[in-house]
ZATI-393652 format. One line per field, with one value per residue (C-alpha): residue number from 1; residue in one letter; x, y, z. Coordinates in nm, 4 decimals. Layout:
nr	c(NUM,...)
rest	c(A,...)
xx	c(X,...)
yy	c(Y,...)
zz	c(Z,...)
END
This chain:
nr	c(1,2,3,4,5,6,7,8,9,10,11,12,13,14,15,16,17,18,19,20,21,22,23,24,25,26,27,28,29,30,31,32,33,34,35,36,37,38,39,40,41,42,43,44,45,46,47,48,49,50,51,52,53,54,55,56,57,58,59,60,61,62,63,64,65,66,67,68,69,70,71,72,73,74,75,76,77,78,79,80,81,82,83,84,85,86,87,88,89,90,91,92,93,94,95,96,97,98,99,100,101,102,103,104,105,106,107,108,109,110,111,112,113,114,115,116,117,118,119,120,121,122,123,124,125,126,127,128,129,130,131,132,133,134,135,136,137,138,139,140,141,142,143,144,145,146,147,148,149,150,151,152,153,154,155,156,157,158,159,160,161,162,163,164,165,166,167,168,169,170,171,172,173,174,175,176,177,178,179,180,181,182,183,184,185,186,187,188,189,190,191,192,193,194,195,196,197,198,199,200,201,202,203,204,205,206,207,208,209,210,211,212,213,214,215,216,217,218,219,220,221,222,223,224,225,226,227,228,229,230,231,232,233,234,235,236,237,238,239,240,241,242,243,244,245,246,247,248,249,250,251,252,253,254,255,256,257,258,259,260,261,262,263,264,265,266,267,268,269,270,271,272,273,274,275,276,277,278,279,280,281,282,283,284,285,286,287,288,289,290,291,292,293,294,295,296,297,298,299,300,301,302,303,304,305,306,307,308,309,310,311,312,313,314,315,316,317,318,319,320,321,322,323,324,325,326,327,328,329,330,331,332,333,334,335,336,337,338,339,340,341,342,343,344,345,346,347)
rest	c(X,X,X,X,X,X,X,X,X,X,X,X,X,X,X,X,X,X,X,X,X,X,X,X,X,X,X,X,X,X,X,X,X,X,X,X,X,X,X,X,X,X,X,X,X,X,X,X,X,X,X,X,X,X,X,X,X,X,X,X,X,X,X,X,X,X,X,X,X,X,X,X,X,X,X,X,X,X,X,X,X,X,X,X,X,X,X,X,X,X,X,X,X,X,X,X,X,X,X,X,X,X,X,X,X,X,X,X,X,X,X,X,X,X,X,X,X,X,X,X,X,X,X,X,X,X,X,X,X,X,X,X,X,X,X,X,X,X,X,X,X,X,X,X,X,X,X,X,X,X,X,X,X,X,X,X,X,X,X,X,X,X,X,X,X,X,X,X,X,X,X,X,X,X,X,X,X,X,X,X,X,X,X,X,X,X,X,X,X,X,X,X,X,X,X,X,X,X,X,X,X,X,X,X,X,X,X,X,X,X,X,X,X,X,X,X,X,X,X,X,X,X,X,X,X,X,X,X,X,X,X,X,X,X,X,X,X,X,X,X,X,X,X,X,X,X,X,X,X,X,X,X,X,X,X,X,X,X,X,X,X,X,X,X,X,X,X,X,X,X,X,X,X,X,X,X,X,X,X,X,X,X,X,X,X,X,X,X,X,X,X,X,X,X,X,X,X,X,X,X,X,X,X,X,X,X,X,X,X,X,X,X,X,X,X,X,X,X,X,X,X,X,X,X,X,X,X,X,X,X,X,X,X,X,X,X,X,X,X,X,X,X,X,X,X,X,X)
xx	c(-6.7165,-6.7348,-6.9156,-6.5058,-6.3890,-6.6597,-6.6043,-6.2138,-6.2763,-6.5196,-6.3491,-6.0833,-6.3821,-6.5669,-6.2484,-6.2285,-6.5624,-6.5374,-6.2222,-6.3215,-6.6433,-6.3900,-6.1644,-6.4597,-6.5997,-6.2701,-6.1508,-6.5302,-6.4719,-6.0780,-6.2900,-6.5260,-6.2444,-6.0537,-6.2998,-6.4369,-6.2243,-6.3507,-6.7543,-6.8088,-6.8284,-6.4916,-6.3363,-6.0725,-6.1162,-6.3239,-6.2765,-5.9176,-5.8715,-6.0917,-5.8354,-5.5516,-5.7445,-5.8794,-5.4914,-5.3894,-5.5820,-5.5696,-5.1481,-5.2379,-5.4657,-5.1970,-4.9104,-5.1222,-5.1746,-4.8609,-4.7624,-4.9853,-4.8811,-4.5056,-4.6232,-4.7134,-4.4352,-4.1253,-4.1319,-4.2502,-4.0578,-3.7162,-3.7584,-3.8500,-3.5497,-3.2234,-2.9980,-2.8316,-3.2015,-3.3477,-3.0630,-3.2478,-3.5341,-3.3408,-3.2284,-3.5941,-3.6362,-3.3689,-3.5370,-3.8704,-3.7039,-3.6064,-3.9123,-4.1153,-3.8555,-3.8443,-4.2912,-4.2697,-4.0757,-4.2118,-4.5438,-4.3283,-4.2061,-3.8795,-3.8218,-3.5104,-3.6998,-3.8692,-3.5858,-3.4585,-3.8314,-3.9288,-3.5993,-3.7334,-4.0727,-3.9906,-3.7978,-4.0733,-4.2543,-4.0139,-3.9643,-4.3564,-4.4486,-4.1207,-4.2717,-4.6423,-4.5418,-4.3533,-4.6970,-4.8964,-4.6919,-4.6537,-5.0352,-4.9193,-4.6348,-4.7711,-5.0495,-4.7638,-4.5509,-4.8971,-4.9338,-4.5652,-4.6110,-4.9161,-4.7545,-4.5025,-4.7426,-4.9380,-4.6126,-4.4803,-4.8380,-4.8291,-4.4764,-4.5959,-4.9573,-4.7859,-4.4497,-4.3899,-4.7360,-4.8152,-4.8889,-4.5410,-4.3203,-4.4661,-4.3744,-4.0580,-4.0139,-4.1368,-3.8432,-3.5807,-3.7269,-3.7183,-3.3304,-3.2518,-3.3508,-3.1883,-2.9379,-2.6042,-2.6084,-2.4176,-2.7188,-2.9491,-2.7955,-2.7881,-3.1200,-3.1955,-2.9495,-3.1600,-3.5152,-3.3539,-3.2131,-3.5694,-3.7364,-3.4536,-3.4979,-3.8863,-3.9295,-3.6194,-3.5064,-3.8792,-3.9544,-3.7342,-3.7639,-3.4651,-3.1911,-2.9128,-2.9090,-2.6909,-2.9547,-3.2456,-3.0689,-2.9469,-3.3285,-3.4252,-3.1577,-3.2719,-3.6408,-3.5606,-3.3064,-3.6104,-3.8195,-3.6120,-3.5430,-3.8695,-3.8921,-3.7826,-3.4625,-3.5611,-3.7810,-3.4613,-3.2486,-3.4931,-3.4642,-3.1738,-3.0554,-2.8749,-2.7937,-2.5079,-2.1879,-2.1311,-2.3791,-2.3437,-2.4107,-2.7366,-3.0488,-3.3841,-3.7226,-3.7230,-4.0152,-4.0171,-3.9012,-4.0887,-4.4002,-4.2855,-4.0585,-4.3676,-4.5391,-4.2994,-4.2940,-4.6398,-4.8223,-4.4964,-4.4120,-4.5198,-4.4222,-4.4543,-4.1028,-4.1236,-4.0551,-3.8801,-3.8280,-3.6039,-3.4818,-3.2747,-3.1281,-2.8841,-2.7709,-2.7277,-2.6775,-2.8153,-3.1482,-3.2125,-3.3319,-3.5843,-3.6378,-3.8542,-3.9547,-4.1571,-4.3182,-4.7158,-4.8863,-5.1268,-5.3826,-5.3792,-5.3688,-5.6694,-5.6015,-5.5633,-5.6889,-5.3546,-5.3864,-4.9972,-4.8934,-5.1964,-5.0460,-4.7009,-4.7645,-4.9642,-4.6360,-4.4171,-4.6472,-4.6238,-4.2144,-4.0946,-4.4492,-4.3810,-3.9776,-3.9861,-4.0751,-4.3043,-4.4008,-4.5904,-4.6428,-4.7762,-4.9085,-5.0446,-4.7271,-4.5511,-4.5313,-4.2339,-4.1832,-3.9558,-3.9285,-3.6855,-3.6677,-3.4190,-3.1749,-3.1487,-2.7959,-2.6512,-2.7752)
yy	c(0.0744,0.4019,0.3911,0.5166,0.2150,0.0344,0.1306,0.0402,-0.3231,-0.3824,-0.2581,-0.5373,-0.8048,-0.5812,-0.5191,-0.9341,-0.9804,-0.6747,-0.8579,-1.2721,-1.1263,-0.9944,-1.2883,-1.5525,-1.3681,-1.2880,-1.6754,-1.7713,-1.6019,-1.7503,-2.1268,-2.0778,-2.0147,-2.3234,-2.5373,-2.4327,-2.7228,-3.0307,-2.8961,-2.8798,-3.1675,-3.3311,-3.2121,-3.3588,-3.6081,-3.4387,-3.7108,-3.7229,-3.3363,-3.4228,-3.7005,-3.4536,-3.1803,-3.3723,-3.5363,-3.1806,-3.1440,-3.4714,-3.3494,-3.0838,-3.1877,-3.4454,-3.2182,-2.9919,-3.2816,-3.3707,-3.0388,-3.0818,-3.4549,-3.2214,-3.0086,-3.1793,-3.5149,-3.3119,-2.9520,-2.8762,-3.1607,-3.0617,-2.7401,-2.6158,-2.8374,-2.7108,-2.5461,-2.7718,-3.0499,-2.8408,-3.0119,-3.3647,-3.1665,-3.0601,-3.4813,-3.5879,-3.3273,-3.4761,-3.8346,-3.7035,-3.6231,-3.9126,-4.1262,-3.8768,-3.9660,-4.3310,-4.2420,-4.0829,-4.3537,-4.6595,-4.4917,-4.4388,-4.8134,-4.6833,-4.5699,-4.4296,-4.1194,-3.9115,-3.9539,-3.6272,-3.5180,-3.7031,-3.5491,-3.2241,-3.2948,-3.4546,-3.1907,-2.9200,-3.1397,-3.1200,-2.7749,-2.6895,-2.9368,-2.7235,-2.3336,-2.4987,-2.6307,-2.2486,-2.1175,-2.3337,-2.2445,-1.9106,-1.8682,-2.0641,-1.8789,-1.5510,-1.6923,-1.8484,-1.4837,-1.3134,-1.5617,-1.5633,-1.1958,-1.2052,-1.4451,-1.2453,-0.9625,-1.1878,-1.3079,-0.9410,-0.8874,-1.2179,-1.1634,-0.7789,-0.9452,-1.2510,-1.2010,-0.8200,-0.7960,-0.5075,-0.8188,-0.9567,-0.6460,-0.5501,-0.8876,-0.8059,-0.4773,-0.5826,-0.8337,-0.5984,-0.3690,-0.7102,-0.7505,-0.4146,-0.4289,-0.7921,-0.7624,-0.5606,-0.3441,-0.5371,-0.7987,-0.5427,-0.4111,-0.7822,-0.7797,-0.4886,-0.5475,-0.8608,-0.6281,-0.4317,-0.6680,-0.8677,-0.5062,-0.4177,-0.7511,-0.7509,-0.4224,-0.4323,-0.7741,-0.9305,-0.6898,-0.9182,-1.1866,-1.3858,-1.3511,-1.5065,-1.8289,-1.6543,-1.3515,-1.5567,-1.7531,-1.4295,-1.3312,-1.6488,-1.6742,-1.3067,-1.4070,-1.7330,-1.5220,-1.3257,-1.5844,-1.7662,-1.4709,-1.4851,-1.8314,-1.9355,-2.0813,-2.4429,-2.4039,-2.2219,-2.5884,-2.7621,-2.5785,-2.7128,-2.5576,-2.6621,-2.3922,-2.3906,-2.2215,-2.0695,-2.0898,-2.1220,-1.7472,-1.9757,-1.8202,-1.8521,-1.6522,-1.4537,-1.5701,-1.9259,-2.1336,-1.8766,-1.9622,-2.2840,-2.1859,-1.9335,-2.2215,-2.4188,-2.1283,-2.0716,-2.4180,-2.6461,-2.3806,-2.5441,-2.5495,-2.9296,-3.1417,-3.3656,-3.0154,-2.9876,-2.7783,-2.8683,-2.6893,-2.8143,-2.6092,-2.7635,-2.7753,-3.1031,-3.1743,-2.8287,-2.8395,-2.6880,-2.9068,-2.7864,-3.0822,-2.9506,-3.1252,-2.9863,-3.1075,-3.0893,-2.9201,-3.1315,-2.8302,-2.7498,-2.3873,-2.2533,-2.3496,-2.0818,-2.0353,-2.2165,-1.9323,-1.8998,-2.2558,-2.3242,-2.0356,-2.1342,-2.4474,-2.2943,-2.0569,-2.3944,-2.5802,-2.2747,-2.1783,-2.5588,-2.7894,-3.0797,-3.0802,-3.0611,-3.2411,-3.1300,-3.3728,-3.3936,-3.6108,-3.5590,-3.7678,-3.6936,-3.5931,-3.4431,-3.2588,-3.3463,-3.1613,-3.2299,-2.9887,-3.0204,-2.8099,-2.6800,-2.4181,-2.1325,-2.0868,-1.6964,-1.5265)
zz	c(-2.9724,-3.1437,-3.5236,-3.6339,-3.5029,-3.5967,-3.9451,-3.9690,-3.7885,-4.0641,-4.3929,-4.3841,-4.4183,-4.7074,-4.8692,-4.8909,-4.9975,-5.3075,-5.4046,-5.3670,-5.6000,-5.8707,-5.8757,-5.9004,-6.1699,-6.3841,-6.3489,-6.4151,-6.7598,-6.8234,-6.7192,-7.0141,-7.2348,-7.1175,-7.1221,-7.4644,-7.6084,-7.4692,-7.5344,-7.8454,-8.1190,-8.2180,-7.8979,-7.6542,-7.4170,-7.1296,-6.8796,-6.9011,-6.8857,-6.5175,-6.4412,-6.4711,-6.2967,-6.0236,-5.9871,-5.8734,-5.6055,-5.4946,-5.4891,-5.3437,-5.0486,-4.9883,-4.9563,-4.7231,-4.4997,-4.4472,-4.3881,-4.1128,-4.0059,-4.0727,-3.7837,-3.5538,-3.5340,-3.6564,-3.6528,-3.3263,-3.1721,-3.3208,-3.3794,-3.0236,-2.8502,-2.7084,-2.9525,-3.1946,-3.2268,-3.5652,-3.7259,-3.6559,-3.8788,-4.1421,-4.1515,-4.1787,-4.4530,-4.6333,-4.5653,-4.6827,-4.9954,-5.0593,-4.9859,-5.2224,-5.5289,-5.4576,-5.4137,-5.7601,-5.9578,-5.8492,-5.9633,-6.2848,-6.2818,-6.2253,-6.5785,-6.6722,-6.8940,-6.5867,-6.3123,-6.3671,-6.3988,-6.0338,-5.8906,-5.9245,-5.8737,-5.5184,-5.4459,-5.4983,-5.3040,-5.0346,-5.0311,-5.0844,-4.7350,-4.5374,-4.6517,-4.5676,-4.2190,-4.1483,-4.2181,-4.0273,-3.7055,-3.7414,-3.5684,-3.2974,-3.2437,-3.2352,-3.0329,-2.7530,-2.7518,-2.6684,-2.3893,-2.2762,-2.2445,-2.0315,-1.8122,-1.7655,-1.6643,-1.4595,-1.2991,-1.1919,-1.0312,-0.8015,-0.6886,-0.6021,-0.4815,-0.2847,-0.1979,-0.1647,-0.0633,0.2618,0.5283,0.4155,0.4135,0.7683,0.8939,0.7499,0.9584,1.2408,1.2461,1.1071,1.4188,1.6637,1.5333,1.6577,2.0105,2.0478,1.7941,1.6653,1.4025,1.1842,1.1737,1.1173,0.8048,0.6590,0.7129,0.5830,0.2440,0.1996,0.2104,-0.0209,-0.2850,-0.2838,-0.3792,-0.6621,-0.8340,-0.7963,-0.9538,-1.2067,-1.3327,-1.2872,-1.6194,-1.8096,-2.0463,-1.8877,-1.5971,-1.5383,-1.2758,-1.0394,-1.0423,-0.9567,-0.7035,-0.5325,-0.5472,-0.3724,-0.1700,0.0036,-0.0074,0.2224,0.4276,0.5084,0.5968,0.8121,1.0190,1.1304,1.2462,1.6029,1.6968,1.6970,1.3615,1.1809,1.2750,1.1504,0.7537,0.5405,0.2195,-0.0741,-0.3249,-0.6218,-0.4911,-0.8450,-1.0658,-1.4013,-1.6765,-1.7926,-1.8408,-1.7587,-1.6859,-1.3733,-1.0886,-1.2167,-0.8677,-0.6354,-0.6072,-0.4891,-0.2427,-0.0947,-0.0802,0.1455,0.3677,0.3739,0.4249,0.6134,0.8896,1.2179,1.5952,1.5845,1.7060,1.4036,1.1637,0.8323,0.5288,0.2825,-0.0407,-0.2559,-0.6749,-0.8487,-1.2322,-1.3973,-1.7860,-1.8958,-1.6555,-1.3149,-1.0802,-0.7517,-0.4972,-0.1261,0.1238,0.4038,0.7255,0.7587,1.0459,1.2602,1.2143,0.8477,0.7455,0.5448,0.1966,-0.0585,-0.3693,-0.5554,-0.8154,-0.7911,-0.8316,-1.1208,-1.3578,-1.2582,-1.3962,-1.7233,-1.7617,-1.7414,-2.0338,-2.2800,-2.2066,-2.2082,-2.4073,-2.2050,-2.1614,-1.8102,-1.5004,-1.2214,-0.9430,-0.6651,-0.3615,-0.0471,0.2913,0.6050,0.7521,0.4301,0.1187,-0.1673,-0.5015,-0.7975,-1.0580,-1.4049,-1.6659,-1.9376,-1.8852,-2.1951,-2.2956,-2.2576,-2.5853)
END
């Protein structure tokens, strides 16, 4: 780090420090004037003033923690819902008022004098907790859009790394060039179309925040289309797949199912008779739903690193925070996943 930059990363901190020195000092002075009072002989009651003081911050302290408490049960369990579920919040605000003023005047033995008085006070209360809570989260959600971005980034690299990788796209032409000498043209072309709409989403739509269902299931549709060209007759009858005929304008991030479907491909692709591979999308009450079932080989493949499927499921805890399902189960002889998560709605 160069002493310039040095110099501008530290001045913030000074610049905190010069000014927490003034303040201390100028309400060290206005404290000596306050307290000038309850010193000398004849004055008022000290203790009480301490009472009242100390009664403040007790308020205070409390408010903060349930701003926390706030946080944690209610904000960021309404709040981050489907559309339409920050309205439960806004109920439990309305609740919390009301506990607070019944709080306030049964510590006033209900009387009739300070109702207005607790009204208000409960309702500054109320208001205080809601503005504390917004601050408390907005770290977290600064922290979760830097991390949402680097997945994103991470996820455009590992399609490019593991599915449009060179060993992959030579397999590809190899069997677009194996489809020429066997095949018509026509078939060729498909092929080809398929290459081609696989590299157009990778490198265009993959930049996005969201796509649209029927874009990623086009992408996946291609990216299968590819791979079963390259299995053998009897492996290609024993694949089945189950995609939406129209999918609905919903939204969600781009990459999310792939690195599930690669991994179908790459570890439950075998030559044995008892061979499967089963994918399965479908929408159902706002969620997407990704069932596959594959067929293990007798002789395991060398097991790789899992790199794709571990920050898959890290990009799946910080988009959804435990609203969808992922699980696994696998034998001897098979593999199943279940994935669920919530669809966006088209902004």
């Amino acid at each position: 780090m160069s002493e310039r930059s040095e110099y501008w990363t530290k001045t913030p901190r000074y610049f905190f420090v010069a000014l927490g020195l003034v303040l201390i000092g100028y309400w060290v002075y206005w404290w000596q004037l306050g307290l000038a009072p309850y010193t000398g002989e004849g004055s008022a009651d000290l203790a009480g003033f301490l009472r009242w003081l100390l009664g403040y911050v007790f308020l205070l302290v409390v408010i903060f923690g349930v701003a926390l408490l706030n946080h944690r049960l209610f904000f960021r369990k309404f709040v981050s819902q489907r559309p339409g579920s920050h309205w439960y919040y806004y109920s439990w605000l309305l609740a919390l008022w009301w506990m607070l003023f019944e709080l306030f005047q049964s510590l006033n033995a209900y009387a009739t004098e300070v109702i207005i008085e607790n009204w208000f006070v409960s309702l500054l209360c109320t208001v205080l907790i809601a503005v504390l809570t917004l601050a408390i989260d907005q770290p977290e959600i600064r922290q979760k859009r830097a991390e949402l971005e680097q997945d994103k980034a991470e996820a455009e690299l590992r399609n490019l790394r593991a599915q449009l990788h060179p060993h992959f796209l030579f397999n590809t032409l190899n069997t677009v060039y194996s489809e020429a000498l066997q095949q018509d043209q026509e078939h060729l072309a498909t092929l080809i179309g398929e290459l081609s709409g696989l590299l157009r989403y990778s490198f265009k739509h993959a930049k996005q925040v969201t796509v649209t269902l029927h874009e990623e299931v086009d992408f996946l549709q291609r990216y299968i289309n590819l791979q079963v060209a390259r299995l053998t007759e009897r492996q290609q009858e024993g694949v089945e797949l189950t995609f939406p005929n129209e999918p609905s304008p919903a939204m969600l991030p781009p990459l999310l199912i792939i690195p599930f479907v690669e991994n179908a491909f790459v570890h439950g692709i075998h030559d044995g008779p008892d061979f499967f591979l089963k994918i399965e999308l479908k929408e159902e009450d706002d969620y997407l739903l990704l069932h596959i079932a594959n067929s293990k080989p007798t002789t395991q493949h060398p097991k790789g690193s899992g790199t794709g499927i571990s920050n898959t499921r890290q990009r799946l805890d910080r988009l959804y925070q435990g609203r969808y399902v992922l699980e696994e189960e696998q034998t001897a002889k098979s593999y199943r996943l279940h994935l669920k998560f919530p669809l966006s709605p088209v902004t």
